[in-house]
C-alpha positions as CSV (number, residue, x, y, z in Angstrom):
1,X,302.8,164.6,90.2
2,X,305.6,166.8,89.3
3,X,306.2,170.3,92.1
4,X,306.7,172.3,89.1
5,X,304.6,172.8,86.5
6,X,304.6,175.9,83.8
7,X,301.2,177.3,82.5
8,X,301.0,180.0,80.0
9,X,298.9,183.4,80.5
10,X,295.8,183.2,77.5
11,X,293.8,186.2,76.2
12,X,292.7,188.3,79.0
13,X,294.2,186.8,81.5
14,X,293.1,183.0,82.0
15,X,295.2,180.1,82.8
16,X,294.6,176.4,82.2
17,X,295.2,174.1,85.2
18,X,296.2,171.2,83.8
19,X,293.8,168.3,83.9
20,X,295.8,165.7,86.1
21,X,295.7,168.6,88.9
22,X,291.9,169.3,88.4
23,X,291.5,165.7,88.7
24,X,294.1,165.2,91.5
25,X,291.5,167.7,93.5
26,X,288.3,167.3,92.2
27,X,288.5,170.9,90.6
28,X,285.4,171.3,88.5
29,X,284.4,174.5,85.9
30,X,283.1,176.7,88.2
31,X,284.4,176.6,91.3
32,X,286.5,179.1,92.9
33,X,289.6,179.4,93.8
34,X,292.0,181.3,96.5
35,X,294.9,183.3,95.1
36,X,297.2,184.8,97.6
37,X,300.1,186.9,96.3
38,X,303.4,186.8,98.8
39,X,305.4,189.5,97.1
40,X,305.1,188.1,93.4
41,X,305.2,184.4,94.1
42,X,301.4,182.9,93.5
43,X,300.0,180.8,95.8
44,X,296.5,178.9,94.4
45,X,294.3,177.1,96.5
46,X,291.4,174.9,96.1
47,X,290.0,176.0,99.6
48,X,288.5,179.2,100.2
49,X,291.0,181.6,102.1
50,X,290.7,181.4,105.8
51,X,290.7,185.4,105.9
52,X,287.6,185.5,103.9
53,X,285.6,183.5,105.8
54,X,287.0,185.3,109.2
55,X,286.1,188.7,107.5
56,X,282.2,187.6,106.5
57,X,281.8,186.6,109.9
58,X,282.9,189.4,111.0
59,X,280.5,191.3,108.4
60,X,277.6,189.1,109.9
61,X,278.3,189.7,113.5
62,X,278.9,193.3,112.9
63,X,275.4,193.8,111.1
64,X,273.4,191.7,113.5
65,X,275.2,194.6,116.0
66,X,274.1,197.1,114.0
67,X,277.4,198.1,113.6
68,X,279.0,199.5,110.6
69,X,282.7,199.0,109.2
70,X,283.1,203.1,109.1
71,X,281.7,203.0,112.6
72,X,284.4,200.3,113.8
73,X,287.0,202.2,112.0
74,X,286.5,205.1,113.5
75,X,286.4,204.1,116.6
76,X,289.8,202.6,116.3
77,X,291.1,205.8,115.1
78,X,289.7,207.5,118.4
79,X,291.3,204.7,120.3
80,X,294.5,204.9,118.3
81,X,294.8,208.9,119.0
82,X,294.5,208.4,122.9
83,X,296.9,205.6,122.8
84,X,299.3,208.3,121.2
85,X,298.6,210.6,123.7
C-alpha cells in the first residue's frame, strides 16, 4: 500500500477512503472514526481516541461521585489561586 495517498474534499465536507484501505482495516459504512488535528496535519484513525475513552470514564466516575465537571473545575480554580498565593 502506497504512504501517500490524495483524496478530494466532496459536497459538504465528506471524503472517500479509498476501498483497498477500508478493506486493509476492516472499515465498514458506519463506523467511526478518530480525527486528531496536530497543527493542520490530519491524523485518522480506525481506533477510538484514547482521550475519549479516558474522558467518559472520568464522566462515569465523576457522576457515580456525584460530582459535577463545574464542581471539579472550580475547585481547581480555588486550588490554582492558593498555589499563587
Amino acid at each position: 500500500m502506497e504512504d501517500t495517498i490524495t483524496i478530494q474534499v466532496a459536497r459538504r465536507g465528506l471524503v472517500t477512503l479509498p476501498k483497498a484501505l477500508r478493506q486493509a482495516y476492516s472499515i465498514q459504512e458506519g463506523d467511526q472514526l478518530t480525527l486528531l488535528d496536530l497543527g493542520g496535519v490530519f491524523v485518522l484513525s480506525p481506533r477510538r481516541s484514547e482521550i475519549d475513552r479516558i474522558a467518559d470514564q472520568l464522566r462515569t466516575t465523576l457522576l457515580e461521585k456525584g460530582e459535577s465537571l463545574e464542581g471539579m473545575l472550580q475547585a481547581l480554580r480555588e486550588a490554582r489561586q492558593r498555589y499563587a498565593a
